[in-house]
C-alpha positions in Angstrom: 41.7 -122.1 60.5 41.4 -120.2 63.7 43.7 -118.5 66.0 43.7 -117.4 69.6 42.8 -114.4 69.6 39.4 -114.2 67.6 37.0 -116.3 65.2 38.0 -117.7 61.8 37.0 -114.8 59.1 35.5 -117.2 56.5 35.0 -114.7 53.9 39.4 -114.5 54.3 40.8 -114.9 50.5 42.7 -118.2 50.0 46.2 -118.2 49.4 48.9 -121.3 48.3 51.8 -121.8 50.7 55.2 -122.7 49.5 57.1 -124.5 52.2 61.0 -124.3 51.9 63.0 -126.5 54.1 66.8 -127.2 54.9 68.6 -129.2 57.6 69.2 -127.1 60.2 71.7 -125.4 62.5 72.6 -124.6 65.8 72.2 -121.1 67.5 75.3 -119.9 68.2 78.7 -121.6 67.5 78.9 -123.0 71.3 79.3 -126.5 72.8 75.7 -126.3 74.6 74.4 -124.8 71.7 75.6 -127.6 69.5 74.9 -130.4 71.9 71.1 -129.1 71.4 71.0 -129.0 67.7 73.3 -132.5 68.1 70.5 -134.1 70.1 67.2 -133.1 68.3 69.1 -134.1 64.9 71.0 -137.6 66.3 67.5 -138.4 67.9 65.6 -138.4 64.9 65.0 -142.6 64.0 65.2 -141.2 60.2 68.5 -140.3 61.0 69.9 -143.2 63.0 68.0 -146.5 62.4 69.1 -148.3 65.5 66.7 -149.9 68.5 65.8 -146.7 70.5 67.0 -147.6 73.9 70.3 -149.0 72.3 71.6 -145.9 70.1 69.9 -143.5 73.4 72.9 -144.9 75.4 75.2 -144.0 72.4 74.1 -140.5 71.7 74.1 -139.6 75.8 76.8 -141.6 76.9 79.5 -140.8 74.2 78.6 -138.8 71.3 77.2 -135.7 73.0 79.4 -135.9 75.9 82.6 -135.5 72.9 81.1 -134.7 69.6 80.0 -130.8 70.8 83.0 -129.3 71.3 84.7 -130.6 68.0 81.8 -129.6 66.1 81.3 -126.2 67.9 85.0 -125.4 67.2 84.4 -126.0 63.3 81.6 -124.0 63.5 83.2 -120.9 64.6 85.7 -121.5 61.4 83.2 -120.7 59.4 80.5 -118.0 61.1 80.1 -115.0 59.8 78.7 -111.5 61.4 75.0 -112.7 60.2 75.0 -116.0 62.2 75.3 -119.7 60.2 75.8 -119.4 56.8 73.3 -122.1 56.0 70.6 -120.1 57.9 71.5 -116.9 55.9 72.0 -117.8 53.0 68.1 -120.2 53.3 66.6 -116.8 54.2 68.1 -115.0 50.9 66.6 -118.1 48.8 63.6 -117.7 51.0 63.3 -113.5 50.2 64.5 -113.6 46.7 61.9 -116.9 46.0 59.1 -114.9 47.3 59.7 -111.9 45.4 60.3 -114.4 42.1 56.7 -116.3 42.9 54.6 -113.2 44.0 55.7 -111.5 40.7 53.1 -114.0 39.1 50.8 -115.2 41.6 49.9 -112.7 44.1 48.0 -115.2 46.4 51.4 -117.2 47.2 53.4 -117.2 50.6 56.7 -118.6 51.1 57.9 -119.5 54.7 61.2 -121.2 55.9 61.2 -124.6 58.3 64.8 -126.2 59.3 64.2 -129.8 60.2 66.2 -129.0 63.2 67.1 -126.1 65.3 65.1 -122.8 64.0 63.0 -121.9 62.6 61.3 -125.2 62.9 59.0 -126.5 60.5 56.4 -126.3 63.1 56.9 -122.6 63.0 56.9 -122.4 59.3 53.9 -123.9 58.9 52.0 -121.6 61.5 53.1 -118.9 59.6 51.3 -120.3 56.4 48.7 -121.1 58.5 47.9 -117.2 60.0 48.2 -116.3 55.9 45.3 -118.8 55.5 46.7 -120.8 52.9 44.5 -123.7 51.4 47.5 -125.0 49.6 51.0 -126.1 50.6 53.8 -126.9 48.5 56.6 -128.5 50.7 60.2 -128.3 48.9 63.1 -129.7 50.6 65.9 -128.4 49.6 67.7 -131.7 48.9 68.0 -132.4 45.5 68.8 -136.8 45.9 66.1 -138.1 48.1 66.9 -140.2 51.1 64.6 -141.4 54.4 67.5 -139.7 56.1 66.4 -136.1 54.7 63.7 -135.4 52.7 61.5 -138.7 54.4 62.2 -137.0 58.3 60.6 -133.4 56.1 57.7 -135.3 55.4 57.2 -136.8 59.6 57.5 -133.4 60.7 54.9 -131.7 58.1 52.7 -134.8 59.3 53.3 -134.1 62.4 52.6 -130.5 62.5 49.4 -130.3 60.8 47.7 -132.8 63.0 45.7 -130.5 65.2 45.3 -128.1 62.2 41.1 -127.7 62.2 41.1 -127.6 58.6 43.7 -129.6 56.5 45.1 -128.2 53.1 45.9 -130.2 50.1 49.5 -130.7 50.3 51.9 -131.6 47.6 55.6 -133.0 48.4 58.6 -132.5 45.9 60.6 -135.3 47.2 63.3 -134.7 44.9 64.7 -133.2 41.6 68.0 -134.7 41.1 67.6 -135.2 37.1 65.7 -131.9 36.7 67.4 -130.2 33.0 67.6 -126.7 35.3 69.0 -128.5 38.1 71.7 -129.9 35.6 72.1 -126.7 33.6 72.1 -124.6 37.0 75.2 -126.7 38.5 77.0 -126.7 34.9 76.5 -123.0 34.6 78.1 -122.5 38.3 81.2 -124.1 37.2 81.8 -123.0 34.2 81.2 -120.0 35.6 84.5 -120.8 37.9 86.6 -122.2 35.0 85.9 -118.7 33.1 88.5 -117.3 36.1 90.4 -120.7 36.8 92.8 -122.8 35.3 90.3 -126.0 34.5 91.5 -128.7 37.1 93.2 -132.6 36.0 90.3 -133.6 38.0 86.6 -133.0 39.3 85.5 -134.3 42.0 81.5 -134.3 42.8 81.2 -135.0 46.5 77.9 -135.8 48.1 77.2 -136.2 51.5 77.6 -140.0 53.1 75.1 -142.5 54.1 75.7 -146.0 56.0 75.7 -148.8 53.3 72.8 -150.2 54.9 70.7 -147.6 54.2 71.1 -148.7 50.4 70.8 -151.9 50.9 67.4 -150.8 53.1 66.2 -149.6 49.3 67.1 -146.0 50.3 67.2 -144.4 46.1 70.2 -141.8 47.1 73.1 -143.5 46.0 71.5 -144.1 42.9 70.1 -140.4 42.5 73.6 -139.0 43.4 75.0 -141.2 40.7 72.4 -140.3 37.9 73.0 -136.1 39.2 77.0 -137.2 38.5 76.8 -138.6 35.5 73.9 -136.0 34.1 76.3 -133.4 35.2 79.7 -134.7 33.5 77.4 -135.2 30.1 76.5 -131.2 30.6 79.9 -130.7 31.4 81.5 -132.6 28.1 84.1 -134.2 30.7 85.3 -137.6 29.8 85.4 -140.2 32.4 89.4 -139.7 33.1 88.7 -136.0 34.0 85.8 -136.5 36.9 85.0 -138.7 39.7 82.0 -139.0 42.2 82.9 -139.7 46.4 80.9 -139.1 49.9 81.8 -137.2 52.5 81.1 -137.0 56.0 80.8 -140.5 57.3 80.9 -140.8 61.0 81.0 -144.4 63.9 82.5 -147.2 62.8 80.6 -148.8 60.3 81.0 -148.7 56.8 79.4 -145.9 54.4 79.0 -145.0 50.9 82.1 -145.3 48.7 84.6 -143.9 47.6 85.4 -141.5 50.4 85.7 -138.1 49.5 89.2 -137.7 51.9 90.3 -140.9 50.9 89.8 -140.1 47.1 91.6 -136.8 47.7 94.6 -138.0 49.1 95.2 -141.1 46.6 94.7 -138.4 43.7 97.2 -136.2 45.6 99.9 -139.6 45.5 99.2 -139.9 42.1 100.4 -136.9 40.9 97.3 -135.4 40.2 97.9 -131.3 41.4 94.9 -129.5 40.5 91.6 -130.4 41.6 88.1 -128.6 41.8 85.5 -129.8 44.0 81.8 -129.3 43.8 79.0 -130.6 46.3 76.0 -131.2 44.1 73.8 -132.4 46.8 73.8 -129.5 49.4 71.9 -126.3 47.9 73.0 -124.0 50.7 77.0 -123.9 51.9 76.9 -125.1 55.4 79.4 -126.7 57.6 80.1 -130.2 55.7 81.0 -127.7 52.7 82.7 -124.3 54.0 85.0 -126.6 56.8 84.8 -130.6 55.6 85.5 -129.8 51.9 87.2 -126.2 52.1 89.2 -126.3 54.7 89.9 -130.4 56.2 90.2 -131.2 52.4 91.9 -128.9 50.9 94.3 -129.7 53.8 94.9 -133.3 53.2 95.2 -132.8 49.5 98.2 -130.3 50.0 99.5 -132.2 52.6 100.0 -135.0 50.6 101.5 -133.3 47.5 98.4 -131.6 45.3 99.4 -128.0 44.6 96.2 -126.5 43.9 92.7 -126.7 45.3 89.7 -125.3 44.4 86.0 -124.9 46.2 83.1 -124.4 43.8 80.3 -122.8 45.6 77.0 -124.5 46.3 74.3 -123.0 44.1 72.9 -120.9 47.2 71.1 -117.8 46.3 72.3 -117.8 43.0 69.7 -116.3 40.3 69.8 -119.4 38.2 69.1 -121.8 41.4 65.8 -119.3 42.6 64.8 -119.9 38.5 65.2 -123.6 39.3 62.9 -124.1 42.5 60.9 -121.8 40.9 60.7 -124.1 38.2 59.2 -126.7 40.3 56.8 -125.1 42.3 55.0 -123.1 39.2 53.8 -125.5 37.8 51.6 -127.1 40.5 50.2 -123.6 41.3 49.1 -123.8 37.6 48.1 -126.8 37.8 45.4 -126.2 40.9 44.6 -122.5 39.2 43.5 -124.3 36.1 41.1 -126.8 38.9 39.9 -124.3 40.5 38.7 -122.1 37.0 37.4 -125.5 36.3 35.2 -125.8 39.2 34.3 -122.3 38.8 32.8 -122.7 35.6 31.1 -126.0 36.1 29.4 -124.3 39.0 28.6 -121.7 37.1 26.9 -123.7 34.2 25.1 -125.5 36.7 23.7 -122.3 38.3 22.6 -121.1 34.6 21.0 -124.4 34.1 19.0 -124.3 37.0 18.2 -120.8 36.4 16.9 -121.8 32.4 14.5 -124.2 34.2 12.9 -122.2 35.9 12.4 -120.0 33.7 
């Protein structure tokens, strides 16, 4: 793999690349900055599945010439003195999986792509790519798979290799929705809460939306979120009256995954229901569809319309027990191509002392 500035050292060690990826986010917290992150993401045909020349009039003639400023506003409810807390808190999971990995294995390099805004994938991978990896793990960080997410990870890894002169063996975890640390890692986090808490009437797992066609497309993530939901209640020891599952953050005018999570929130609220806790098992990194859609526009509605108390458990961010996880998931393929390569070693090596025997 050479760079620009001299020839490819091909007596250079080896080294296995862990890839971690996340959505994205914009720059700064501005209306130009979020029209840019807006476009790259809206553009993306894994996002929107629409004819290109029909949903290119939609994005540029309404949606980015509106949708900016609202967003850019709820951005600066929840940006902090570091920048976007998705991006800081992906570079703690980033630092602290590193240090967890290289413990072990000391040929291993971790890098961070966003699938939109920076740093790119692209970037990410050129990073891996001066560490001369032979080897690439690619983790999204989205635990229910969908074409929307974790497919659009796998174009852009595609895409970014293809000039690459040589091409490492790449595996892709496309998802980990049933994993048994998964599970035990979102249990753990709110039990963790109800140790300080009142436990609520009612929990509600939110997951982010998708348009219903997208399932009837034979897109697995309702099905995946459902399975994570009902896994998690078992962990949990909840009976069916105490939890429910919803989507969040649909968007145009067609229809989307049900139950809503507003919707949902404000018929508990009617109902009588005061106390609620709500968790977002599908995001791994609090971000703006968690810290403003669910803590803050939420919570609103659910007060607003007679629920007395609300209660936002934490996504599993850089959480000990949620590094342990994706640790979880990437060991065991390094062990897996360590115990190859010994393989290869020796049968080379009894080859050699074969030949040599002969000759002798």
């Amino acid at each position: 793999m050479p760079n620009n500035n001299k020839p490819y050292d091909h007596s250079t060690p080896f080294k296995t690349g862990i890839l971690l990826v996340n959505l994205g986010t914009p720059d700064e917290p501005t209306t130009s900055a979020v029209r840019k992150y807006l476009d790259e993401f809206l553009s993306d045909p894994r996002v929107v599945d629409k004819p290109r020349w029909l949903w290119w009039l939609i994005l540029h003639g309404v949606i980015l010439r509106f949708r900016p400023r609202k967003a850019a506003h709820a951005y600066q409810q929840i940006w902090t003195e570091q920048g976007s807390p998705l991006l800081t808190i992906s570079q703690a999971q980033e630092e602290k999986l590193r240090e967890a990995l290289t413990n072990k294995h000391s040929d291993v390099c971790v890098a961070l792509g966003m699938s939109y805004g920076q740093p790119s994938i692209k970037t990410a991978l050129e990073k891996l790519k001066q560490d001369n990896v032979n080897k690439i793990i690619v983790l999204p960080l989205y635990p229910q798979f969908s074409a929307t997410t974790t497919a659009s990870v796998f174009d852009a890894v595609a895409t970014a290799v293809k000039q690459w002169r040589f091409l490492p063996e790449i595996n892709f975890i496309n998802h980990y929705h049933d994993k048994p640390q998964y599970i035990t890692a979102l249990a753990n986090s709110i039990r963790n809460s109800w140790q300080t808490l009142e436990q609520p009437d009612k929990l509600l797992l939110s997951f982010h939306g998708l348009p219903k066609a997208n399932l009837a497309a034979g897109d697995p993530y309702f099905c995946e979120c459902h399975k994570t939901a009902r896994l998690l209640a078992e962990e949990l020891k909840l009976e069916d009256s105490q939890w429910a599952l919803s989507f969040q953050s649909r968007m145009g005018v067609e229809q989307w995954l049900t139950p809503y999570t507003d919707k949902t929130l404000t018929e508990w609220a009617q109902q009588g229901i005061k106390n609620v806790h709500v968790a977002c098992p599908g995001f791994s990194a609090d971000c703006l569809e968690t810290l403003e859609e669910i803590n803050m526009q939420n919570r609103e509605l659910f007060l607003n319309a007679g629920g007395e108390q609300y209660h936002y458990i934490p996504a599993l961010n850089d959480s000990d027990e949620h590094i342990e996880m994706m640790a979880s998931l990437i060991e065991p393929q390094i062990e897996l191509w360590q115990q190859h390569q010994v393989s290869v070693d020796l049968d080379m090596m009894k080859k050699l002392a074969d030949r040599l025997n002969n000759k002798s």
